[in-house]
N, C-alpha and C positions, 0 to 999 in steps of 0.2 A: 514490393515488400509491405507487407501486414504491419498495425503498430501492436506494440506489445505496451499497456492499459491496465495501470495497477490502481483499484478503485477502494479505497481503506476510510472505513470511519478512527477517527483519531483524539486521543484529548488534545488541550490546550498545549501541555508539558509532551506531545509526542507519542503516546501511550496508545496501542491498536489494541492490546489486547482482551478479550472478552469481553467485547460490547453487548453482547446478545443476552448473557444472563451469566449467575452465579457456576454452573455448571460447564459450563463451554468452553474453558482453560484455565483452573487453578492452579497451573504449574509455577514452581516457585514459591507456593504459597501464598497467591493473589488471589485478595478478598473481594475485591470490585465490580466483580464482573455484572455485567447487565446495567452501566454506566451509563450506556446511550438511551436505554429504553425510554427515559420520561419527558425525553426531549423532542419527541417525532407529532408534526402538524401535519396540516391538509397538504402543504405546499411541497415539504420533503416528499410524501407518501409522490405525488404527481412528478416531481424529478426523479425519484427512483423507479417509478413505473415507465417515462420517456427513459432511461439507460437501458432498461431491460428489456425494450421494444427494439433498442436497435440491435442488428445483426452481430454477434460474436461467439468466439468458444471460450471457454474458461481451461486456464492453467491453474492448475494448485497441486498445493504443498500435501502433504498425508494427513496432519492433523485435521486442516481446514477441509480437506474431501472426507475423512470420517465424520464429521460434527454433520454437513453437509448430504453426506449420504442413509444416515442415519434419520433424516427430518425431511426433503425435500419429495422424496419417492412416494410418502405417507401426509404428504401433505395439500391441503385444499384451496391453502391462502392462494390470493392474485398473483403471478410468475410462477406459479411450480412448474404447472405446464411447459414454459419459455426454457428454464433450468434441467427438466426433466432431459427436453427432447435435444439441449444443444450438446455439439458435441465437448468433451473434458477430457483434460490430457494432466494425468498425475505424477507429479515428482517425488518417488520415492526406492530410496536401498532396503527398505523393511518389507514392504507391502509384496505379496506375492501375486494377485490380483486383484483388479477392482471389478465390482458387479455392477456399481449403478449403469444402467443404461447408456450407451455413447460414451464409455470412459475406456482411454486408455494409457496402461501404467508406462513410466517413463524411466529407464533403471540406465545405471552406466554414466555415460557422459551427461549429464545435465545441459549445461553450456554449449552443447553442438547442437543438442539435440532442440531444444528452446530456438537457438541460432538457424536451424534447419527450415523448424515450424515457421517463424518470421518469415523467410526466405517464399513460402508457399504462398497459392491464387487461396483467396479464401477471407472472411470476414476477421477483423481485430482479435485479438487473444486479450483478455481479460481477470484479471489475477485478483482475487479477491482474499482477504485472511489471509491465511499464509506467510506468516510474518517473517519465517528461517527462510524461507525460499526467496522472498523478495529481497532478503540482501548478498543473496548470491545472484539476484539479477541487477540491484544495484553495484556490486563489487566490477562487474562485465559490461556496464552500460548497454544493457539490455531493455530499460524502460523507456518508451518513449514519450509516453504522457500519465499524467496523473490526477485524477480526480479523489479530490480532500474534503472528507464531510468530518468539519473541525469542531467539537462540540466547548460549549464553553466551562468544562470541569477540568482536576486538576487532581493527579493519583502520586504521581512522585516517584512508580517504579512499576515495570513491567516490561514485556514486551513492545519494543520501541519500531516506529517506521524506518526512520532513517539511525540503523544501527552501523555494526562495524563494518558492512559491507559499503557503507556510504562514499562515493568519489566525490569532489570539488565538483561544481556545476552551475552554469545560471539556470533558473527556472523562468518559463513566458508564463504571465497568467493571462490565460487565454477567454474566458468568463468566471462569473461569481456570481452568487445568489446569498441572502441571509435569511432564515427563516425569523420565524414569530417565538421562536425561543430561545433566539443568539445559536445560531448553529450556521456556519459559516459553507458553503459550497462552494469550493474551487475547485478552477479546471491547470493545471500548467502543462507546459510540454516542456521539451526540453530544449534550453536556449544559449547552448553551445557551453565553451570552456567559461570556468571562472575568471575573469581578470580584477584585476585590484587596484586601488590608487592609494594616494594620501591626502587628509587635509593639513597634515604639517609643514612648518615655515620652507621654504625653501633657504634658511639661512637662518637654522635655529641656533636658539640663544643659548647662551650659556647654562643656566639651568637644565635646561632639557638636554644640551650636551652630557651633562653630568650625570641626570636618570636616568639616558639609554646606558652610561656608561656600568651604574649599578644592577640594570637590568642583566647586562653580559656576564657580568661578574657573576650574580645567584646564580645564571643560568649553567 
């Protein structure tokens, strides 16, 4: 089984959505977009190019494959190439077809169909944007690792990574990098069920008797 590789730049407060520029997802009436732009050095530029050297195909959501389809076919930068020729598999109930080249649409079942792709011989699937779709693959623990490019800014609303779809989980971080503009690179996978402890008294006092008691009470 193939891992399924959800690769998201992110704020501080959680925030995926339009990094890339003002144009790219106003939805809701978010003004921010193009957040990440001022933050990219020699070092990021070199880890985004080794990710996109290595073998994979890209899943996404409709909004993120039209932003995508729209710029990548016409465009010159380093990876178009890489992106052009891999194969893409699009989640979407709206979309009647997709044209970029190597794409194909994904209608009906999502969750089997995702579950099916995994299941095949073939290179990592890799999810990129797409923020409604990654938490219907979070809701299904369908992600198996995650790479976080955590920028050090701070928006207060948008489009979030770990939304309503989000299960309980531990995370491994598996490596990390920081660049030269506080932009934080991590890798985690996923590292089973969440478990819990306490550090309270095992033979609490009376006071604290008294505030779990007001606790139950509001609750």
């Amino acid at each position: 089984m193939r891992k399924l590789i959800v690769s998201t730049f992110l704020t501080q407060d959680g925030i995926m959505q339009a990094p890339g520029g003002p144009e790219e997802d106003p939805t809701g009436g978010f003004r921010y977009g193009g957040w990440s732009v001022n933050y990219w050095d020699d070092m990021m530029g070199q880890v985004m190019g080794e990710a996109m050297a290595k073998p994979s195909e890209l899943l996404l959501g409709r909004k993120t494959y039209e932003i995508f389809a729209a710029y990548w076919p016409y465009s010159k930068d380093p990876g178009a190439d890489v992106l052009n020729r891999a194969k893409k598999y699009v989640a979407s109930n709206t979309l009647k077809q997709v044209d970029w080249q190597n794409s194909t649409l994904i209608k009906g079942d999502v969750v089997k169909a995702i579950t099916d792709l995994k299941r095949q011989d073939g290179p990592d699937l890799q999810v990129q944007g797409s923020s409604n779709l990654i938490q219907t693959l979070l809701k299904h623990s369908l992600v198996d690792e995650f790479w976080l490019w955590v920028f050090p800014v701070t928006i207060g609303h948008g489009k979030r990574l770990f939304g309503e779809g989000t299960q309980p989980m531990n995370l491994k971080l598996t490596d990390s990098k920081v660049s030269s503009t506080g932009v934080i690179i991590a890798t985690y996978e996923q590292g089973g069920e969440l478990k819990t402890g306490s550090f309270a008294l095992d033979n609490p006092t009376d006071a604290e008797r008294a505030r779990r008691k007001r606790l139950a009470e509001e609750s």
